[in-house]
C-alpha positions in Angstrom: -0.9 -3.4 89.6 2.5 -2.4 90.2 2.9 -1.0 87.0 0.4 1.8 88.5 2.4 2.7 91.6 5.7 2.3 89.8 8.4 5.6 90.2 9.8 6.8 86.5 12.0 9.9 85.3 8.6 11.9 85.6 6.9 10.3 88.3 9.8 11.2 90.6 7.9 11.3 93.8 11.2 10.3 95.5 12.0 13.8 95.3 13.0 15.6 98.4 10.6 18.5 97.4 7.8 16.6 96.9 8.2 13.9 99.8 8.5 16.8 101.9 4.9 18.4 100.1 3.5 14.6 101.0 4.6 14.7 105.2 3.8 18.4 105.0 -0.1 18.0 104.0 -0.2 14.5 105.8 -1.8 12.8 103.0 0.4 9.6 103.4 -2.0 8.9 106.6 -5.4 9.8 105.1 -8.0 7.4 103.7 -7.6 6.8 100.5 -10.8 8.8 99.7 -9.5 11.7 101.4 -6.5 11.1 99.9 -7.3 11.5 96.2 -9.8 14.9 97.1 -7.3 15.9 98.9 -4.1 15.6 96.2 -6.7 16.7 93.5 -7.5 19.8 95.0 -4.4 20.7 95.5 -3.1 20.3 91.9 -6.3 21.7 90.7 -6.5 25.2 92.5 -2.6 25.4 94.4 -0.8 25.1 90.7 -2.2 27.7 88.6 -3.2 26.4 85.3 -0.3 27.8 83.1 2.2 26.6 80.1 5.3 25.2 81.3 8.8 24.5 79.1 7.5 21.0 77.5 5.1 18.4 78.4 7.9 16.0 79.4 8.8 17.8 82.1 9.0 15.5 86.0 6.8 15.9 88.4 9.2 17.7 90.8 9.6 20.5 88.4 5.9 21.1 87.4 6.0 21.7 91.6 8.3 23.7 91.6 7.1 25.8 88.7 3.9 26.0 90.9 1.6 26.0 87.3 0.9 23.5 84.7 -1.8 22.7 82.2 -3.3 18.9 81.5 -0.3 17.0 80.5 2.1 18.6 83.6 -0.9 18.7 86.0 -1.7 15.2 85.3 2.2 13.9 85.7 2.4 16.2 88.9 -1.2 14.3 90.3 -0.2 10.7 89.2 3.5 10.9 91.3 1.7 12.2 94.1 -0.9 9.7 94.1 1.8 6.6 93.6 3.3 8.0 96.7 0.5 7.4 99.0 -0.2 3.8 97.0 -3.3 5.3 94.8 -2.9 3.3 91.5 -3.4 5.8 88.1 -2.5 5.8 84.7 -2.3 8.0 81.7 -5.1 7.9 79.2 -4.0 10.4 76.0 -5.9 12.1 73.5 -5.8 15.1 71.3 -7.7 18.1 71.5 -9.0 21.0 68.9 -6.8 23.5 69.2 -9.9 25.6 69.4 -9.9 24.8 72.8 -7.3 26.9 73.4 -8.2 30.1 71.8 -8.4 33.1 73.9 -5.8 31.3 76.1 -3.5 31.3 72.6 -4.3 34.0 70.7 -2.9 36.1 67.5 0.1 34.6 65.2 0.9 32.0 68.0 -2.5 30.3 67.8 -2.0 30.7 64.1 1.4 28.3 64.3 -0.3 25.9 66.6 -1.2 22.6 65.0 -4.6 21.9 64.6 -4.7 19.1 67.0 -2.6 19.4 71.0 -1.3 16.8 72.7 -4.0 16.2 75.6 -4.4 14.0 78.5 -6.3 13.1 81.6 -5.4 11.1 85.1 -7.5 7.5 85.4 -7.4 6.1 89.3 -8.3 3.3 90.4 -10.6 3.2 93.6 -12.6 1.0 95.3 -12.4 -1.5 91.9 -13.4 1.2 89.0 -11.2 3.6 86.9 -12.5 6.7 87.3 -11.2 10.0 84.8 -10.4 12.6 86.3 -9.2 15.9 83.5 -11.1 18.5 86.4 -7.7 19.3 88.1 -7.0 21.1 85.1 -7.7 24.9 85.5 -7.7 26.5 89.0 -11.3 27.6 90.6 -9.8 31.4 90.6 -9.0 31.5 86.6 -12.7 29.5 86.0 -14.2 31.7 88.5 -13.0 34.7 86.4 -13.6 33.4 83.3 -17.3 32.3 84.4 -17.8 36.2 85.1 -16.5 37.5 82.1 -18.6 35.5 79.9 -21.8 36.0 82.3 -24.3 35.6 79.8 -23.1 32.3 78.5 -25.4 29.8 78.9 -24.7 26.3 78.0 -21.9 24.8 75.8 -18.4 26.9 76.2 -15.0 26.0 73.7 -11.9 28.5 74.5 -9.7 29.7 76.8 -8.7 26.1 78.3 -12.2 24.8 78.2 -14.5 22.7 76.4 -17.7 21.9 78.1 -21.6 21.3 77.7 -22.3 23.1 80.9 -19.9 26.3 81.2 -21.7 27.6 84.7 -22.0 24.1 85.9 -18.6 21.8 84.8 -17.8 18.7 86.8 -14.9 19.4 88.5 -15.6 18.8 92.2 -14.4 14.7 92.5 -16.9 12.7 95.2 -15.8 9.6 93.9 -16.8 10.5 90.3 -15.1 11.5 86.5 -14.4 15.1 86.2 -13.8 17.2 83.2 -13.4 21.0 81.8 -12.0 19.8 78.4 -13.7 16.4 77.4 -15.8 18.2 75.1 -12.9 19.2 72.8 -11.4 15.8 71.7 -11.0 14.7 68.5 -8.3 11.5 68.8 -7.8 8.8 71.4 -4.5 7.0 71.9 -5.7 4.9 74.6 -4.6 4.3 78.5 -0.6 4.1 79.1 1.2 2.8 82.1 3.1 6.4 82.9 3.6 9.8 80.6 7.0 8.9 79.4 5.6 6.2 77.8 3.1 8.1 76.1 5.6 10.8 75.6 8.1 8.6 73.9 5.4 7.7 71.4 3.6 10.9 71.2 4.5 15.0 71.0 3.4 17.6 69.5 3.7 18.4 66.4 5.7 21.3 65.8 8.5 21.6 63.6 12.1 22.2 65.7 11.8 26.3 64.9 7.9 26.3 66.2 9.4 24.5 69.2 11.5 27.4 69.9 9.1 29.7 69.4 6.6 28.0 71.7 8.9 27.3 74.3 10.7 30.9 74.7 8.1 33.4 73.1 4.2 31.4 73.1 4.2 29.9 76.3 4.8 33.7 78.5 2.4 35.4 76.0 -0.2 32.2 76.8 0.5 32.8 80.8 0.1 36.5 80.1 -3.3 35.9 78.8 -4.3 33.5 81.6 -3.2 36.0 84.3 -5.1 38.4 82.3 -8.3 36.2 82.8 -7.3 35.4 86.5 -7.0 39.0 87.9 -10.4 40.1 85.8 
């Protein structure tokens, strides 16, 4: 069990900045129902759903970057929840880069690999592992996205999301899963300990110039399309 509370390079909840986000909301003191609604929310709708530098980023800078998407949302969630003595791991996956279009669009979507590096937050409470991917996109970009694509009705793939029930997605936790991306994996690695583990055995694969293409030109035309969607 203490490999599931255990503090790593990117589970740095030691971090001034984040110990001082933990005393701030009084979480620490909560139940530990309350605790994980609480924390969840939070990384769900408080950091935008955006692309950061690299997935192996710590959890003290996806704070202070206030965004993320699944793989930084889910390292910023699991340090918070080892804080408070909520035991998670790591369970990683790839996704169809379909997924992401609308989100990734034009000659960067075209460079992407067919299948991203994808991941979602396990807990456990009260005895049972529960998944939790939900936190993933912020109510505000789903809200807007829900109203630009009114008339959809059912199944929904793009734009960050991949689920059966696009006006309906489970991502309200009541001591349930949740998920806004299930729908769109195509390759299970199984449950890891912490992201650097799963990190130091899986990346994406991009070659070292697609890397640098991502990382300084992809990733703000990706976050210009999301604010798009968000301020529809």
């Amino acid at each position: 069990m203490n490999n599931y509370l255990e503090k790593t390079r990117m589970l740095d909840y030691g971090n001034k900045a984040v110990q001082e986000l933990i005393q701030g909301r009084g979480w620490a003191s909560m139940d530990t129902f309350n605790k994980i609604r609480e924390i969840y929310n939070f990384v769900r709708d408080e950091i935008k759903f955006g692309y950061n530098t690299d997935d192996n980023i710590p959890a003290s800078k996806v704070l202070a970057d206030g965004y993320g998407q699944c793989n930084t949302k889910g390292t910023l969630f699991m340090a918070i929840l080892r804080a408070v003595g909520v035991p998670c791991r790591m369970h990683g996956f790839t996704i169809n880069k379909e997924l992401q279009f609308g989100a990734m669009t034009g000659i960067i979507y075209r460079l992407a690999p067919k299948s991203i590096i994808h991941s979602w937050v396990e807990i456990l409470y009260e005895g049972k592992w529960f998944n939790l991917e939900g936190f993933i996109l912020d109510q505000k970009y789903l809200s807007r996205l829900q109203k630009k694509f009114d008339n959809c009705q059912g199944s929904f793939c793009g734009y960050g999301v991949a689920v059966e029930d696009f006006k309906n997605p489970h991502i309200e936790w009541n001591g349930n899963d949740t998920y806004i991306q299930k729908e769109g994996i195509n390759n299970d690695f199984g449950v890891f300990d912490n992201p650097d583990r799963f990190f130091l055995e899986h990346s994406q694969q991009l070659s070292p110039i697609k890397k640098v293409i991502f990382r300084y030109v992809g990733r703000q035309l990706m976050n210009r399309n999301v604010e798009k969607i968000r301020n529809f």
